[in-house]
Structures are given as C-alpha cells and as structure tokens.
KOLGU-618598 format. One record per residue (C-alpha): residue number from 1; residue in three letters; chain; x negated, y, z negated. Coordinates in steps of 0.2 Angstrom, whole numbers, always signed. Example, Ala and Ser with C-alpha at 12.3 -4.5 7.8 and 13.67 -1.06 7.14 Angstrom:
2
{atom 1 "ALA" "A" {-62 -22 -39}}
{atom 2 "SER" "A" {-68 -5 -36}}
***
This chain:
109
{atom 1 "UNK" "A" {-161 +143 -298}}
{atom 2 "UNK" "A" {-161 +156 -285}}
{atom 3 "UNK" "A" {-169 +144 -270}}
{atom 4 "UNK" "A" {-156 +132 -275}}
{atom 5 "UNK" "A" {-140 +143 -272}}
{atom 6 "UNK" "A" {-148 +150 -259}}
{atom 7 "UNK" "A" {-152 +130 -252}}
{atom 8 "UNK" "A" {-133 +127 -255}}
{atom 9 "UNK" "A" {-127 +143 -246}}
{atom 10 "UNK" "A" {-135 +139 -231}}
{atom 11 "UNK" "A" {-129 +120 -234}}
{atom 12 "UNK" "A" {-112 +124 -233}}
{atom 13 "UNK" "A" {-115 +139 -218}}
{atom 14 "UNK" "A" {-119 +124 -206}}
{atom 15 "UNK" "A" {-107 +111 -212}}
{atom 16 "UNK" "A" {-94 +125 -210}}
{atom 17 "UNK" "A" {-100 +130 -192}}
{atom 18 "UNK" "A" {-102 +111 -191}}
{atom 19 "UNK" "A" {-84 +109 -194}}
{atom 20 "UNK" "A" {-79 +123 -180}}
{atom 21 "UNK" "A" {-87 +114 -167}}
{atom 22 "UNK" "A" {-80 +95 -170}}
{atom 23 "UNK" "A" {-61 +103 -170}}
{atom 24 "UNK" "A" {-67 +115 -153}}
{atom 25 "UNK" "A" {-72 +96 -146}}
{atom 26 "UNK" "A" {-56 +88 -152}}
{atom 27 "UNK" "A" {-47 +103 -145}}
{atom 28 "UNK" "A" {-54 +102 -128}}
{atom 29 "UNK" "A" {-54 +82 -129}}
{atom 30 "UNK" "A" {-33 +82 -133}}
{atom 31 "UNK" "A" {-31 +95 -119}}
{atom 32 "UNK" "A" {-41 +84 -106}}
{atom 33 "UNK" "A" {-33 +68 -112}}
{atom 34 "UNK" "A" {-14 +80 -107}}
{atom 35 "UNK" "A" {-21 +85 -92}}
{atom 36 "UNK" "A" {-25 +67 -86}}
{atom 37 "UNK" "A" {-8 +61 -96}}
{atom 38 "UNK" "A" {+2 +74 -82}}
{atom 39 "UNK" "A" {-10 +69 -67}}
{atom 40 "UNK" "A" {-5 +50 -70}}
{atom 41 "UNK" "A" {+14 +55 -73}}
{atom 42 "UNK" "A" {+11 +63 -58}}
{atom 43 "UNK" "A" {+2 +49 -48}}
{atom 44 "UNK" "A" {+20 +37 -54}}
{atom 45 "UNK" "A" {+28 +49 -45}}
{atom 46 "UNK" "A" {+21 +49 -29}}
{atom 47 "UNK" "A" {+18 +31 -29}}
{atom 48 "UNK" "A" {+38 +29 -30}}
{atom 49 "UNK" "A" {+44 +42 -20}}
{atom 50 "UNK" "A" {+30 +35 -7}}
{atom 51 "UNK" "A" {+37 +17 -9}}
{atom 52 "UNK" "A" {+53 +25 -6}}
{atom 53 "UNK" "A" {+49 +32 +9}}
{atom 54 "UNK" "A" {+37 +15 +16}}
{atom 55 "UNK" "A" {+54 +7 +14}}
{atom 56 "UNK" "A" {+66 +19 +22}}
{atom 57 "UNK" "A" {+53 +20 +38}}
{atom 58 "UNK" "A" {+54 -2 +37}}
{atom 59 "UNK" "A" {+69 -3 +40}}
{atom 60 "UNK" "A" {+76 -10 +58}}
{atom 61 "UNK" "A" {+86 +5 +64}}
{atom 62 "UNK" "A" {+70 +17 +60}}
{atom 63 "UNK" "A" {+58 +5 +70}}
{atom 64 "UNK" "A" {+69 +4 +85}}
{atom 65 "UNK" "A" {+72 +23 +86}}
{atom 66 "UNK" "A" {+51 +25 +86}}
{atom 67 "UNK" "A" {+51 +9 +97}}
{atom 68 "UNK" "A" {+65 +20 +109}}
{atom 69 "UNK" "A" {+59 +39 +107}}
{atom 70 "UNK" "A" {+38 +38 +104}}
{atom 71 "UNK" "A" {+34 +20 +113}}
{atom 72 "UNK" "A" {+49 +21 +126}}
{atom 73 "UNK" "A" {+54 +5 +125}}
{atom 74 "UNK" "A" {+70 -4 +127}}
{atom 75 "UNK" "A" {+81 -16 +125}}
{atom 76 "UNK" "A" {+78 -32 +137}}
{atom 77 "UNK" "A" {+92 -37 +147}}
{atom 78 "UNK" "A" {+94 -50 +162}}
{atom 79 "UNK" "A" {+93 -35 +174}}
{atom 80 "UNK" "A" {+74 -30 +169}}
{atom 81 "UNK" "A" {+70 -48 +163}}
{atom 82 "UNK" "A" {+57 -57 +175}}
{atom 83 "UNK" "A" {+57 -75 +175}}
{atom 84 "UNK" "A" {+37 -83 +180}}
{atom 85 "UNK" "A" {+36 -101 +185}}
{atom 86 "UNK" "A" {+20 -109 +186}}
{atom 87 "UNK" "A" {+17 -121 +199}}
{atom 88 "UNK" "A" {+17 -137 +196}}
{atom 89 "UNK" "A" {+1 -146 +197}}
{atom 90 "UNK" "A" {-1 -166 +202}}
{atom 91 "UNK" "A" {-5 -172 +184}}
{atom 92 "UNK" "A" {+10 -164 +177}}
{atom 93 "UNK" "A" {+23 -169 +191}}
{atom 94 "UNK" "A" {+18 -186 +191}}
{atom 95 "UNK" "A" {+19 -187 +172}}
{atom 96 "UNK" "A" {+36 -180 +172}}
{atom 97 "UNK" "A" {+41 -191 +186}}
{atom 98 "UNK" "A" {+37 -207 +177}}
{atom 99 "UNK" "A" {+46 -201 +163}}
{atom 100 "UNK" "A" {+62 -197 +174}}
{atom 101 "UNK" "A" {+60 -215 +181}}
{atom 102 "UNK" "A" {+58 -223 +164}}
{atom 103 "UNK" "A" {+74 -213 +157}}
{atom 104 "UNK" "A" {+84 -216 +172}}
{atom 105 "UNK" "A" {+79 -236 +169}}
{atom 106 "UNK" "A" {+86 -237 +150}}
{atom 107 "UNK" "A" {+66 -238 +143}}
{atom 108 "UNK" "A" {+58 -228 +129}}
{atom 109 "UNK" "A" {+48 -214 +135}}
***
C-alpha cells in the first residue's frame, strides 16, 4: 500500500509540473502571437502612409519641380526648340512627286 501512494504521489508531482510547463508554452505562444499581431498592425501602417507618400511624389507638380531643380530641365519653347530635316533622298522625292502629280490630276493615290 505504501508503494502505491508513493507511485501516485510521484504521478501527480509530474502531471502537476507537467501542467506548469504547457501554460508557460501557452503564455510565451499568446505573447509571440501579440508581438507579430502589433508588427503586422504596424507593417498596414507603413504600407499606407508609404502609398501616401508614392502618390503625393506622382503627382505632375512634384515631377516637374525634380525635373526643374535635381535634372535642370525645362520647359521647351520655340526659342530653344531645333527643328532637323533629313534630306531627301531620290527614292523618296520621286515617290512623293508622283503622288503630287496623281493628286494634282484628280487620281487615287
């Protein structure tokens, strides 16, 4: 009778310790499941505020002040615009000048 009580005693120490640890693992497992809970909160966060900020830097204005003050670009006018004219070559002239003759005539092209 004496083994037995003492075989249940012992039963019942490491169930009990048994016990301790599987809450101490769920306690650690709830904490890590905040902690990545926050750092995806987080993540949303920036992912927006980031959007935010890709679409504020998009826009037309933003791009031509880079374009203006980091690139130095400007704006094209007639005064700075230069024209290049190829010249003509004898296939193309004598193409273009049948089909000025065929206009010119009243006949398709």
């Amino acid at each position: 009778m004496a083994r037995l009580a003492i075989l249940l005693l012992v039963a019942v120490v490491v169930s009990a310790l048994y016990v301790v640890r599987v809450q101490y693992q769920s306690r650690q497992l709830y904490t890590a499941l905040d902690h990545a809970t926050r750092d995806a909160q987080q993540l949303d966060a920036d992912h927006e505020r980031l959007e935010v900020e890709k679409r504020a830097a998009a826009t037309s204005l933003r791009v031509e002040q880079i374009a203006h003050n980091k690139l130095a670009m400007r704006p094209i006018t007639p005064a700075i615009t230069d024209y290049v004219t190829l010249p003509a070559s004898p296939q193309v002239s004598a193409a273009s000048g049948a089909r000025q003759a065929a206009s010119a005539a009243g006949g398709a092209p």
